[in-house]
C-alpha positions in Angstrom: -1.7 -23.3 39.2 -5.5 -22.6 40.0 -7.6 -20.3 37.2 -7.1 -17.2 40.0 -3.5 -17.2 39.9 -3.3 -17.9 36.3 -5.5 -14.6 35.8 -3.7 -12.6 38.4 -0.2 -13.5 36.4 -1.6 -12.9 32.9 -2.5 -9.8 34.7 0.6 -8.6 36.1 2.4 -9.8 32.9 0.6 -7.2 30.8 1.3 -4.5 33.2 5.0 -5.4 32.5 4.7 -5.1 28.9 2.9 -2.0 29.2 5.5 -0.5 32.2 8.6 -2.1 29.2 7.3 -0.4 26.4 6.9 3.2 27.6 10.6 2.3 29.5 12.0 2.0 25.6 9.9 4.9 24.3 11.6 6.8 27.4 15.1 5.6 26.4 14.1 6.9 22.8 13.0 10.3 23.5 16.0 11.2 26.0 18.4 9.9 23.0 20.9 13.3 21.8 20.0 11.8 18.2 16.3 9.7 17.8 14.6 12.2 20.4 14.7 14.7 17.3 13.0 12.6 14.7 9.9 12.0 14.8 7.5 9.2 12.7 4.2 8.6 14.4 3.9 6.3 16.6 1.0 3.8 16.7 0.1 1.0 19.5 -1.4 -1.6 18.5 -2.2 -5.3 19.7 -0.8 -8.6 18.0 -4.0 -9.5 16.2 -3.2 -6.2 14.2 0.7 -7.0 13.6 1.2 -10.9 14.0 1.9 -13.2 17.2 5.7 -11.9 18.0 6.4 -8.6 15.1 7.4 -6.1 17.8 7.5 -3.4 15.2 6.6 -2.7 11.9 7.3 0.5 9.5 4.7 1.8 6.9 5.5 3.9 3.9 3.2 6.7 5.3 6.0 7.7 8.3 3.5 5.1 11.1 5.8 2.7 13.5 3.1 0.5 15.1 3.8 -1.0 17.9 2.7 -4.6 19.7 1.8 -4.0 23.2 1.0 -7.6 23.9 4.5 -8.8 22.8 7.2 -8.7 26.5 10.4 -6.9 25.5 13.0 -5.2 27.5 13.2 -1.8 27.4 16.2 -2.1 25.3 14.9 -4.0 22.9 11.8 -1.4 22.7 14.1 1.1 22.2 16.2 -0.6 19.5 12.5 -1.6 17.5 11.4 2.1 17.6 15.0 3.3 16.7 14.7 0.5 13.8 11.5 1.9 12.2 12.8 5.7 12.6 15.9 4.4 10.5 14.1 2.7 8.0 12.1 6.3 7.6 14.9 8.4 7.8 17.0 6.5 5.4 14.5 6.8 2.6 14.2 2.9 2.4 10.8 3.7 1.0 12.5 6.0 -1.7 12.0 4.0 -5.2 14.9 5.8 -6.1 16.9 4.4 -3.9 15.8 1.2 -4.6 17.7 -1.3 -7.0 16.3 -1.6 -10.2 14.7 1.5 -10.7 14.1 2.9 -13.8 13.2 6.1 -15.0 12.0 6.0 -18.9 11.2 9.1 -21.0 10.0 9.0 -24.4 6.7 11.0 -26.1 6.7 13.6 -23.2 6.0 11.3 -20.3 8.1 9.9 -18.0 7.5 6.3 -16.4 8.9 5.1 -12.7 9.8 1.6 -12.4 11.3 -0.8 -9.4 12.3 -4.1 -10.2 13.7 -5.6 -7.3 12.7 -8.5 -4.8 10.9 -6.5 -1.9 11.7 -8.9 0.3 15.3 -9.3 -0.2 15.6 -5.2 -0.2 13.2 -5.1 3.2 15.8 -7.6 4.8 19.5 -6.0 3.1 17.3 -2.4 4.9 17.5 -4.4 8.1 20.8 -5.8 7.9 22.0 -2.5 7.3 20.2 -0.7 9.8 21.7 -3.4 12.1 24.7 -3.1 11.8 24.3 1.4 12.1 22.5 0.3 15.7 25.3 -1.9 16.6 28.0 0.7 15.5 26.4 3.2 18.1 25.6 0.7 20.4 21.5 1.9 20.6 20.1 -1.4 22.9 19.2 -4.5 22.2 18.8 -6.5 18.7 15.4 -8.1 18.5 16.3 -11.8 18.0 20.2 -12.6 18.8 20.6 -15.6 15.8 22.7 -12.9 14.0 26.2 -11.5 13.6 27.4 -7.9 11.9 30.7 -10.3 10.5 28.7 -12.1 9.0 28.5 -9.1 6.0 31.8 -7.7 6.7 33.0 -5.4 3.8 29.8 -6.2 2.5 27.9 -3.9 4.6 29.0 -0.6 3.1 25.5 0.2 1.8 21.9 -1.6 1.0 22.4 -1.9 -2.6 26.1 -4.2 -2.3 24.1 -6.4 0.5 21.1 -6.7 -1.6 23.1 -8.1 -4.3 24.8 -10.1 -1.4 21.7 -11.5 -0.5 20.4 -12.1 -4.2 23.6 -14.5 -4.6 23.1 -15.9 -1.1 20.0 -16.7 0.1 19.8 -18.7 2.8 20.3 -16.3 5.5 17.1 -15.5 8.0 14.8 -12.8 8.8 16.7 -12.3 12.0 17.6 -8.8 11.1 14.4 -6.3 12.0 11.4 -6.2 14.0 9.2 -8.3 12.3 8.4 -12.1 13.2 10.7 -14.3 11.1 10.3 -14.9 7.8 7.6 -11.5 7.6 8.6 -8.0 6.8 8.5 -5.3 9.1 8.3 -2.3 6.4 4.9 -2.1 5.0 4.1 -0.2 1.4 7.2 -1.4 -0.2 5.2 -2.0 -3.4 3.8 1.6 -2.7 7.2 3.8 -2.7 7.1 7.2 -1.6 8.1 8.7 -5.7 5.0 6.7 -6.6 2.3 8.7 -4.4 1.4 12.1 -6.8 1.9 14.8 -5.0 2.3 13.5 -0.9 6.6 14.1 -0.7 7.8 16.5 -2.8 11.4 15.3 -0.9 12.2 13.1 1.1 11.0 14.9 4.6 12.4 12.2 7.0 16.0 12.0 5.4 15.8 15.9 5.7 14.9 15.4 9.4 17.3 12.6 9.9 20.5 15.0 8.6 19.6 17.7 10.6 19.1 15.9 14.0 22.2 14.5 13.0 23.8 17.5 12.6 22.5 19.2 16.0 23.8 16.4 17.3 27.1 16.7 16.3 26.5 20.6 16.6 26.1 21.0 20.4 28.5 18.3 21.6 31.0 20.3 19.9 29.5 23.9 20.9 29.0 22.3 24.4 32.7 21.1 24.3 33.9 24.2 23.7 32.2 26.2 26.1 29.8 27.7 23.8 26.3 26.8 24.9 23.5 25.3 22.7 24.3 26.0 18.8 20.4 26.4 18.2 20.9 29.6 19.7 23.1 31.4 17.4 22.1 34.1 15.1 23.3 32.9 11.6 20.8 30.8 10.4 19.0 31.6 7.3 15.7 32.6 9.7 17.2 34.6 12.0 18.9 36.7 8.3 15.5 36.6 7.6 14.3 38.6 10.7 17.3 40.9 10.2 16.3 42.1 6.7 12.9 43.4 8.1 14.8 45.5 10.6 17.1 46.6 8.2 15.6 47.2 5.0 11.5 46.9 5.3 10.4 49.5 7.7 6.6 48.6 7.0 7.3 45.1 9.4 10.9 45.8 10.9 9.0 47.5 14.2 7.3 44.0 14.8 10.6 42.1 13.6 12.4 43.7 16.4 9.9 42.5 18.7 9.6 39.0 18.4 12.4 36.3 19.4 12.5 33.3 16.6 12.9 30.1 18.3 14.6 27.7 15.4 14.5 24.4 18.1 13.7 21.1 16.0 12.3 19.3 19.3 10.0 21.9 20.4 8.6 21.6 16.5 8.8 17.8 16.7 6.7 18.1 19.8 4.3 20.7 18.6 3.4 19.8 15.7 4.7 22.5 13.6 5.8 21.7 10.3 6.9 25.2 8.5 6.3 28.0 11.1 3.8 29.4 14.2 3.2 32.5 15.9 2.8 32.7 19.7 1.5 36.4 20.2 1.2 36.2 23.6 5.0 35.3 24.2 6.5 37.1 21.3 7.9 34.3 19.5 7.9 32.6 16.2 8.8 29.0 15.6 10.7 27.7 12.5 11.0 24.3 11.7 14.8 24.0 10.6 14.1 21.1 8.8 11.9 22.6 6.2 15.0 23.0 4.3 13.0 26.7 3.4 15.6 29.6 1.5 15.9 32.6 2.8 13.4 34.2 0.6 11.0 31.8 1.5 11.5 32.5 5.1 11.3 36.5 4.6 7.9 35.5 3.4 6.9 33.2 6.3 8.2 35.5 8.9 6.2 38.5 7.3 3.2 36.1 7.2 3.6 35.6 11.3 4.3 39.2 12.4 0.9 40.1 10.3 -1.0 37.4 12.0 0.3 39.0 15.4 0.3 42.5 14.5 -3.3 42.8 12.8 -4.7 41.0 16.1 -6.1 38.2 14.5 -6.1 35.7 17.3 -8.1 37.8 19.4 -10.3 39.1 16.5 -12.2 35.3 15.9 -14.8 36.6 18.1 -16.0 33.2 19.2 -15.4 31.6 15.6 -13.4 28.3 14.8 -10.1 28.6 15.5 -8.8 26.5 12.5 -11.4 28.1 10.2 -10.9 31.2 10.9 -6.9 31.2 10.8 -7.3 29.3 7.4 -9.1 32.9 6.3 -6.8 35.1 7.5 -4.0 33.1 5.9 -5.8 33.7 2.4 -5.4 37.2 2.9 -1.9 37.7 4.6 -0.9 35.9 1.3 -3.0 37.3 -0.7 -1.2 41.0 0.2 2.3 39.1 0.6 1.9 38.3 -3.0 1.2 41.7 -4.1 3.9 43.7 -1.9 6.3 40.7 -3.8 7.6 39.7 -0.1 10.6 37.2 -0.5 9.1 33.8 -2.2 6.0 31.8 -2.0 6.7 28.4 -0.3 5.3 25.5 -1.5 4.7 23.3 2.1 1.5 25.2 4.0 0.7 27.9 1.5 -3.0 29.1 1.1 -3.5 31.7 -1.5 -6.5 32.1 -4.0 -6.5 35.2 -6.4 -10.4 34.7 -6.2 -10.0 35.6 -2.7 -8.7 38.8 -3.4 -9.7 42.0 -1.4 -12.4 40.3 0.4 -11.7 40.3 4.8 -11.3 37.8 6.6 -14.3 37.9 8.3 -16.1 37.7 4.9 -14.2 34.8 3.6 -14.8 33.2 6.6 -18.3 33.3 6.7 -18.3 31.9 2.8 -16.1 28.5 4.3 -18.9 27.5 7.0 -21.0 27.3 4.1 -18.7 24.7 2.4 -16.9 22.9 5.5 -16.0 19.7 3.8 -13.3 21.7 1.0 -12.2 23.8 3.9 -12.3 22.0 6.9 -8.4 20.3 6.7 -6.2 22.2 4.5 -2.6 22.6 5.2 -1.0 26.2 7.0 2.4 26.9 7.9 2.0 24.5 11.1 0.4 21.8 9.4 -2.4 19.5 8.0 -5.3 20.7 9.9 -3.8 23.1 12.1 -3.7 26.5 12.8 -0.6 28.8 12.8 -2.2 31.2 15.1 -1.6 29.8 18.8 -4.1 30.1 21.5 -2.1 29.1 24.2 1.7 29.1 25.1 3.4 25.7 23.9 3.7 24.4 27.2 6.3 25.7 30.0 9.6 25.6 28.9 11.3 27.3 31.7 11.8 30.6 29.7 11.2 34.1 30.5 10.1 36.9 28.6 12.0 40.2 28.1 11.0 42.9 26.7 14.8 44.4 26.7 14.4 47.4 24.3 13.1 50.8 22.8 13.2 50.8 18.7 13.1 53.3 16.5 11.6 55.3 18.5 8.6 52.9 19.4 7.7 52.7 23.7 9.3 50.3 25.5 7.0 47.0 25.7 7.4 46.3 29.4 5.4 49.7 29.6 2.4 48.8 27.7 0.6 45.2 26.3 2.4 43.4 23.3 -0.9 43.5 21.9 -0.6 47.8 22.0 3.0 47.3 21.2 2.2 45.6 17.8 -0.4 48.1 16.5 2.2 51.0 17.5 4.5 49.1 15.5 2.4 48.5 12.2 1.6 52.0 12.6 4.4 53.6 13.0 6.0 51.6 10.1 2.9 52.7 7.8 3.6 55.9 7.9 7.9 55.3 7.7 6.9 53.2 4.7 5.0 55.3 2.9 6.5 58.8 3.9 10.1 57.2 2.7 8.4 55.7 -0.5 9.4 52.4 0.4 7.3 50.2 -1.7 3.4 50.1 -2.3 1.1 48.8 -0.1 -2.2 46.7 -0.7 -4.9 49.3 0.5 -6.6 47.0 2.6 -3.7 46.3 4.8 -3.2 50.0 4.7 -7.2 49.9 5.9 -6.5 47.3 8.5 -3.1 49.1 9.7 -4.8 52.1 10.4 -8.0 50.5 11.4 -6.1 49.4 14.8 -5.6 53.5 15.5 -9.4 54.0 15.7 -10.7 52.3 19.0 -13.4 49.9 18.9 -16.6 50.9 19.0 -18.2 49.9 22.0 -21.1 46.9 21.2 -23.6 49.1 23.5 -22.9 52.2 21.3 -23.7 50.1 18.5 -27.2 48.8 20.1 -28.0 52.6 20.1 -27.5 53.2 16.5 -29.1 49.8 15.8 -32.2 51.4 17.7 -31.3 54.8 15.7 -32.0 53.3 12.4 -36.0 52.0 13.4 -36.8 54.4 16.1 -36.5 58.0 14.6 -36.8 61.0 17.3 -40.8 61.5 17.7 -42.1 64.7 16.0 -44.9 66.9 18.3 -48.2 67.9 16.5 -50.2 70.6 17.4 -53.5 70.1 18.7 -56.4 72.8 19.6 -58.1 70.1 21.4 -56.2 70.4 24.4 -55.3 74.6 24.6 -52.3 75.4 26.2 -51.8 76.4 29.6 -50.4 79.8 28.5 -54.2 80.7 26.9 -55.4 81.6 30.5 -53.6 84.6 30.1 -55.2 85.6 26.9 -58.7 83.7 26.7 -59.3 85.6 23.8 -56.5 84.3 21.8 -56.4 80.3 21.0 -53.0 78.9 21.7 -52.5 74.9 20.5 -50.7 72.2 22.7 -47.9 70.4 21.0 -48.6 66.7 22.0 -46.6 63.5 20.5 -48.4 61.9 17.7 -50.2 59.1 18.8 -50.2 57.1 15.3 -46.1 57.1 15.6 -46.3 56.6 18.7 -48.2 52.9 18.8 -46.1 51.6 16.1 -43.2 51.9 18.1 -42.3 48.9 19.2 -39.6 45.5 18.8 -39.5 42.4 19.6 -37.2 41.0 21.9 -36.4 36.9 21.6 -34.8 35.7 25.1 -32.8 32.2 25.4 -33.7 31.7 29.0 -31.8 28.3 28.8 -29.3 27.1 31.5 -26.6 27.8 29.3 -27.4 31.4 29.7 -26.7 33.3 32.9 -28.8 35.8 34.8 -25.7 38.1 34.6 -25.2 37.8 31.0 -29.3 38.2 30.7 -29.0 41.5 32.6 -26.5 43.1 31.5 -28.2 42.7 27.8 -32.0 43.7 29.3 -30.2 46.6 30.9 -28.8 48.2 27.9 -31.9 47.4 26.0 -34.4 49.2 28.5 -32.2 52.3 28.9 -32.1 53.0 24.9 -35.8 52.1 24.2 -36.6 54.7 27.0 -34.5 57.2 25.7 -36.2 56.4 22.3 -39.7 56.9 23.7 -40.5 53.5 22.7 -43.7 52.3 25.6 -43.7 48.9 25.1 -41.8 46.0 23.6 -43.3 42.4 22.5 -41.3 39.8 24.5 -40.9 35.6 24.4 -38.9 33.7 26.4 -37.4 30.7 24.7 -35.5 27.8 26.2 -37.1 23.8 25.7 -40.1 25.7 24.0 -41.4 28.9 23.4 -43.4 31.3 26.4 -45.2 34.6 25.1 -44.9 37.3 27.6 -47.0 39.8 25.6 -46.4 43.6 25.7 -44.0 44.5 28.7 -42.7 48.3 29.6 -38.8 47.8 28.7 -38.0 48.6 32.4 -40.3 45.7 33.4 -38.4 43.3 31.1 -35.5 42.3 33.5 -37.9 41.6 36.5 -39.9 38.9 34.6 -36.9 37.2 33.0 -36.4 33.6 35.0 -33.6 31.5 33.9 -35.8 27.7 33.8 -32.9 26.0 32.1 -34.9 23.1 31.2 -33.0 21.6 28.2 -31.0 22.5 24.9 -32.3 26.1 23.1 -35.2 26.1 20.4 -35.2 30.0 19.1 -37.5 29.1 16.1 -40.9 28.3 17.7 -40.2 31.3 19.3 -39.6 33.9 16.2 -42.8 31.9 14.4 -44.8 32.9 17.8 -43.7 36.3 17.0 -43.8 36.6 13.3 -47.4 35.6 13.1 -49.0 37.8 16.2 -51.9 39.5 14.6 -50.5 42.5 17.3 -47.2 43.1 16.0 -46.6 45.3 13.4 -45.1 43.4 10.3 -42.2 45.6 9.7 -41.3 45.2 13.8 -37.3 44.7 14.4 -36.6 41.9 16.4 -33.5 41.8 18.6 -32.5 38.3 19.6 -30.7 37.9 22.7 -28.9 34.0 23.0 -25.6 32.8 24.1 -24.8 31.0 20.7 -25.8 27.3 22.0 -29.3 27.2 19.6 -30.2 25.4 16.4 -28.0 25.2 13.6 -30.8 27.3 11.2 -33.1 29.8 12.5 -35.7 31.9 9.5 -36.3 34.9 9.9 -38.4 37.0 7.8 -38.6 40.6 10.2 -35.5 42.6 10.1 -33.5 41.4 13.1 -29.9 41.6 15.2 -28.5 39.5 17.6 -27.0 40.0 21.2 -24.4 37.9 22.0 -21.6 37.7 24.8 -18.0 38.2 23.4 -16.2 34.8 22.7 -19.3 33.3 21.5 -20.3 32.7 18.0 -23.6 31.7 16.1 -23.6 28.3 14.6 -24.5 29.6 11.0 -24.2 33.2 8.8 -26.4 35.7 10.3 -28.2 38.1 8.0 -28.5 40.8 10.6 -26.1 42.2 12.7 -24.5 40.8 15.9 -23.2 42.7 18.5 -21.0 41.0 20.9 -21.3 42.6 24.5 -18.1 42.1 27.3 -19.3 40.9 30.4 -17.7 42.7 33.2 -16.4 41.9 36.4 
């Protein structure tokens, strides 16, 4: 065979591979039972996991994967099912383990497994075996084996461990490992041992529950019933009932919202306790967080908060993750208070020194310490956000909005977002009227905060210009008479004139990111605004610089002049700082000028600033770093 043909076959052969392995993990993932548990899944090459292991299982919940090494399909899928067994069978559990001790004496207590790993890694295997071979799941890795080769030994891993101590001759045949290796890595690592990473033993938990949906809908389905995840008795949707029923504060926004309890969309998504899809009106429980029905009153009440108080579209530009993390620290904070069901353990973010601040403000005190606050745990997860941006995915549903409340408007007559803050509101004032329980004042501030509509960021600008441009007072001056004296020359009659002193301290700076990044739309509609409330605060003139790659002085321009010399250059990344130095050190500017920043967010991470100051911003964007003047976010519109 020439080199060509060698290379085109080597070629073709990996394709296989690649084409066999996602044919297993297809085979997996459309399986009643394995689709629903999930251990993450890692693809590696055979320099990472030896010459011919197809599969091997670590004690952190990874199944890697060698994509060099050419198995069926059915032999994929029996290697992934392998690892998920190994997981969901707590094989990693010391106290499952033979040998384990458990010694107590002068207050402590001291975790010990005595066993041979290896034997316990292969009477795992032999086990697992002989479960895949019982529900005939494809194809055993090597075929040097027999399941009557253990019979009536096989009844659990601790009788064929001691089978195998007695007897051992027998192969590695038995996992997904090369022979004579182990496929399950961390066996001298047990789950018990790590402080603090499994309070139980999540996989099992997974395992019995997929196990028992299973079993569930075959039956349900059987008799004509439909999908069991869609029944009402679970201890979530009791959960949701006792808000309607008996907490009229959240009952309103309890009625509103559809709890989806379905293990695979939570398996898929990521979502380890609970999330909150706004925009759909659903809230997603993990079944498998084995959470009471206390616990799940307080999770639930954590969700409709998030939804009802606006907070995904109150980030304003900020970091998603961060900025859910600081509204979670106050939703518990006021859960904890108002004694709402019980405190779970898994996702929980609660710090009494965080008490009564917003979230805004706690959020601007994480930026300033990212690495403590940058991967803590919510109710979805390690490093995720319980607040979602965007629907999980199409999943052929509708939304119906079937139903008038307690007197609250029909929802397919108004937004959900307006639905929720009739809602809170109307459960505020039920609540309190009825004595129902006390209240943290500031959700009673936020509730009725969503009554008053925002202010608009252009009415803001004009009290901004309110605070350092004061109405100009009129003097009197006998050096120009007034036009009425010609009708009495003999009496002296004063003009009133506007003082000229005032009058030539008036002015602001105005900072411009002229960048790329910036549009001449966004740029206009700022200058716009800008020029119509210095005019109508008599201020003449303001001091402007363009900024993009550096830093051009424009000097004094009438504000109506402003737009018309703006040019969008767009020559490279925004540097504001040359700019405000320009500024700050012009012999011509007054020193206690206010400088009004207009930028699109995309500058240095650090700007100082010694002049009072405020930025203009376009909704959605955010500043890379604590501001100590105001920001006003303008809407573009259409």
């Amino acid at each position: 065979m020439s080199k060509q043909n060698k290379k085109n076959d080597k070629k073709n052969r990996i394709t296989a591979e690649e084409e066999n392995l996602n044919a297993g993990l297809t085979l997996i993932n459309r399986h009643p039972l394995f689709s629903q548990l999930r251990g993450y899944i890692e693809i590696q090459n055979r320099k990472q996991l030896g010459r011919n292991s197809a599969a091997l299982t670590d004690v952190n919940g990874y199944i890697f994967l060698n994509k060099d090494l050419l198995l069926s399909p059915e032999k994929w899928a029996y290697a992934i099912a392998h690892g998920l067994l190994h997981l969901a069978f707590g094989h990693f559990d010391a106290e499952k383990m033979p040998g384990y001790l458990q010694e107590e004496g002068n207050g402590s207590t001291t975790k010990k497994v005595q066993c041979n790993t290896l034997l316990w890694n292969m009477a795992c295997d032999i086990y697992i075996a002989k479960f895949l071979s019982d529900i005939k799941l494809g194809k055993p890795i090597y075929d040097a084996w027999s399941p009557a080769d253990f019979s009536g030994k096989l009844t659990d891993e601790i009788k064929i461990y001691e089978h195998l101590t007695e007897h051992s001759n027998f192969p590695f045949y038995y996992g997904t490992a090369e022979p004579h290796s182990m496929d399950m890595i961390g066996l001298d690592m047990p789950l018990t041992y790590q402080k603090g990473y499994y309070k139980y033993n999540l996989f099992a938990s997974r395992f019995a529950y997929a196990l028992a949906y299973s079993v569930s809908n075959v039956i349900s389905n059987a008799g004509g019933h439909g999908d069991a995840s869609s029944h009402s008795s679970t201890p979530a949707a009791k959960a949701a009932q006792w808000f309607i029923s008996h907490y009229p504060l959240l009952g309103g926004l309890a009625s509103a919202f559809q709890i989806i309890e379905d293990y695979r969309i939570c398996n898929q998504y990521d979502i380890q306790v609970a999330a909150v899809d706004a925009t759909l009106g659903e809230i997603y429980v993990n079944p498998t967080a084995s959470l009471s029905e206390q616990e799940l009153r307080f999770v639930l009440a954590h969700e409709y908060l998030h939804a009802g108080l606006g907070h995904r579209d109150r980030r304003k530009g900020r970091d998603h993750y961060l900025w859910n993390v600081a509204c979670d620290y106050v939703i518990n904070g006021w859960l904890h208070d108002m004694q709402i069901g019980t405190m779970p353990e898994t996702g929980l973010l609660y710090d009494e020194k965080l008490k009564d601040m917003s979230a805004e403000s706690i959020y601007d005190m994480m930026i300033t310490d990212l690495r403590k606050y940058s991967k803590l745990d919510t109710f979805r997860g390690y490093g995720k956000g319980d607040i979602l941006d965007a629907p999980l995915g199409n999943r052929g549903r509708t939304v119906e909005n079937p139903f008038v409340h307690n007197g609250l408007p029909d929802k397919s007559s108004i937004s959900l977002d307006d639905f929720y803050k009739h809602a809170l509101m109307q459960g505020l004032e039920y609540h309190v009227g009825n004595e129902r329980g006390t209240i943290p004042s500031g959700l009673i501030e936020e509730i009725r905060a969503l009554a008053m509509p925002p202010i608009p960021w252009d009415v803001k600008l004009a009290k901004w210009f309110d605070c350092y441009f004061a109405p100009l007072e009129k003097k009197r001056t006998y050096a120009r008479p007034s036009r009425r004296q010609s009708s009495s020359p003999d009496i002296p009659r004063p003009r009133c004139v506007p003082d000229d002193i005032l009058a030539d301290s008036r002015t602001f700076g105005v900072i411009i990111d002229t960048s790329g990044s910036m549009s001449a739309k966004e740029i206009g509609m700022a200058l716009g605004s800008i020029a119509s409330y210095a005019i109508a605060k008599e201020v003449p003139f303001a001091r402007v610089i363009f900024c993009d790659a550096a830093a051009y002085d424009a000097g004094y321009l009438a504000p109506e002049d402003i737009a018309g010399r703006v040019e969008v250059k767009g020559r490279g990344g925004t540097v504001l700082q040359p700019g405000i130095d320009l500024l700050e050190h012009a012999a011509d500017f007054p020193k206690d000028g206010p400088i009004l920043i207009i930028t699109d967010g995309y500058i240095e991470d650090r700007l100082s600033i010694r002049h009072d100051h405020a930025f203009l911003i376009p909704e959605g964007r955010r500043l890379p770093f604590r501001a100590r003047g105001e920001v006003f976010y303008y809407k573009m519109t259409e």
